[in-house]
N, C-alpha and C positions, 0 to 999 in steps of 0.2 A: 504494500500500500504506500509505504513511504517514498520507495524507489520512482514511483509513477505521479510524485506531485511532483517534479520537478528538482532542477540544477541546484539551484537554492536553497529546496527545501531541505534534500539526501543531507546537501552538505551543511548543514544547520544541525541535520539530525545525529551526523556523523558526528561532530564539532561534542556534542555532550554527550556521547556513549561512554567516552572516559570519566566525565563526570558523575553518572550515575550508575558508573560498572565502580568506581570506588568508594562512593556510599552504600551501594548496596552492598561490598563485600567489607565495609566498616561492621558491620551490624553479623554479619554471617558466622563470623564469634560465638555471637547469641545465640544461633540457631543450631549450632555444632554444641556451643555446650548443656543447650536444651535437651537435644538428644541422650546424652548424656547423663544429667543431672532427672531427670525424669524419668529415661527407662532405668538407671539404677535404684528408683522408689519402686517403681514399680515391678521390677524384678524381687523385689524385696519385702510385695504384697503391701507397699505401704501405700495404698491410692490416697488417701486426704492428702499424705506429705508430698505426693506425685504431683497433686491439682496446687495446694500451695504452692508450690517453685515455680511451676509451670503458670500461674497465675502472675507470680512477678517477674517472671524471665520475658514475657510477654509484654508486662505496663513498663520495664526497662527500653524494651527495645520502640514501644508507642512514643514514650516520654523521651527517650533521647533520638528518635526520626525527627519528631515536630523541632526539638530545637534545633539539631541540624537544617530542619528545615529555613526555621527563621535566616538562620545566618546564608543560604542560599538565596534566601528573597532578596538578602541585601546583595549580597555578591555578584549573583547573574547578570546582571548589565557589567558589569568591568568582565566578564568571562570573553564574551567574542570580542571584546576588543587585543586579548593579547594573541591576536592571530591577523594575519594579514589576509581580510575577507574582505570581501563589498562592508557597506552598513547596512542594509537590507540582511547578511546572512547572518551577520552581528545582531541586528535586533529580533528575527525569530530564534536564533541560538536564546537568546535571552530568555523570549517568549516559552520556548520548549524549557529552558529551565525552571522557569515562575510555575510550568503544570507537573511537571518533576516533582518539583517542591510540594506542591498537592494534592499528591499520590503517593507519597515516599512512604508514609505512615503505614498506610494500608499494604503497599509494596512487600515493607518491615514485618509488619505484621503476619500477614501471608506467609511468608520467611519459615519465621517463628513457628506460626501455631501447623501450618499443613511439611512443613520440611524437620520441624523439629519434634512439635508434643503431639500432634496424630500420628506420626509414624513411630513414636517412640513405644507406642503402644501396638505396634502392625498394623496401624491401621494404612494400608497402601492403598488400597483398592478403593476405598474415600476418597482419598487425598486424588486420584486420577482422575477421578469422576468431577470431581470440584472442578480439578485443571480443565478439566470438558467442557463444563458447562462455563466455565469464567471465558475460556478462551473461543471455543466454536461455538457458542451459547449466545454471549454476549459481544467479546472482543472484537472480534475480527467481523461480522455483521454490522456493527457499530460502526467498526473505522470506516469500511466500507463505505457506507452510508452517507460519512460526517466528509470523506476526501471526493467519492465519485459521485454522490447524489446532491448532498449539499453543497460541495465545491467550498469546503471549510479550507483556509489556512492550514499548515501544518501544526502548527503548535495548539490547535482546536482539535484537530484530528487525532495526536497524540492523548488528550488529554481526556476526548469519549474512547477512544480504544481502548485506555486507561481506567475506564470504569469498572472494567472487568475484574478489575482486583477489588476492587468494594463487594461485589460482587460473591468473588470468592470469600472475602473477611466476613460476609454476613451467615453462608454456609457453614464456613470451618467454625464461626464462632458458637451456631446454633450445635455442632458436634460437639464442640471442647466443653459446654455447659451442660449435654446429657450425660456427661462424661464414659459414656461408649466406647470409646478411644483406649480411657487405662484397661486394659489387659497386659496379664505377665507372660514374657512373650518367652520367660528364659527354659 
């Protein structure tokens, strides 16, 4: 989808894959040692101590996306400028950061709860299903939509594709609260 808005746009989109391949792998810590720190509760039949950890290893990673986020709002306009772009590629680089920033949470979150504490539990087969419907469900229908239908800007287009992850955060979180998920997988 992104390839087919144009010179501009690819290269706008290109411009912050580094930005948000190293935020998102700031936080993937979190989600490694979720795996972790939850399936050894729960190898150990302690599900309450499972869902407590797994409850703050979660508002950790919400609570330090948003302020990463903040500090992105401010930053993204000086980002395309230390590249020798048009201003036009400069200002949707920006634009695509400002919906980055908007999504990061739930991105994080997503992470967290379907890469970390539903699988820590086996639960895989959810976790694929989720990625289904967020992405062939919602995603990619959407972007669709928002680049060839509505002829949205790229940094609009990014940011309904992008919905897809709310999407998934609102599935994975209705799982993580039946708590279904803990099972002792050892």
């Amino acid at each position: 989808i992104y390839g087919r808005l144009g010179r501009d746009a690819l290269a706008a989109m290109t411009l912050t894959n580094p930005v948000q391949g190293l935020l998102i792998g700031l936080f993937s810590g979190v989600s490694a040692a979720t795996v972790v720190m939850v399936g050894g509760r729960l190898g150990k039949d302690d599900y309450e101590g499972a869902y407590v950890v797994a409850r703050k290893l979660l508002k950790i990673g919400v609570i330090g996306s948003l302020g990463i986020s903040m500090i992105l709002l401010i930053c993204a306009r000086f980002y395309g400028r230390l590249f020798n772009v048009t201003e036009e590629v400069g200002q949707l680089t920006c634009y695509i950061l400002y919906s980055f920033s908007f999504v990061l949470f739930a991105k994080i979150a997503n992470m967290i709860l379907g890469g970390g504490i539903l699988r820590s539990g086996g639960n895989t087969k959810l976790t694929l299903i989720i990625d289904i419907i967020g992405t062939w469900g919602f995603g990619i229908p959407l972007g669709f939509l928002a680049a060839f239908i509505w002829n949205l800007p790229i940094y609009l287009v990014y940011l309904i594709l992008s919905l897809e992850e709310l999407v998934r955060l609102g599935l994975s979180l209705i799982l993580f609260k039946k708590r279904k998920w803990m099972k002792n997988i050892t």
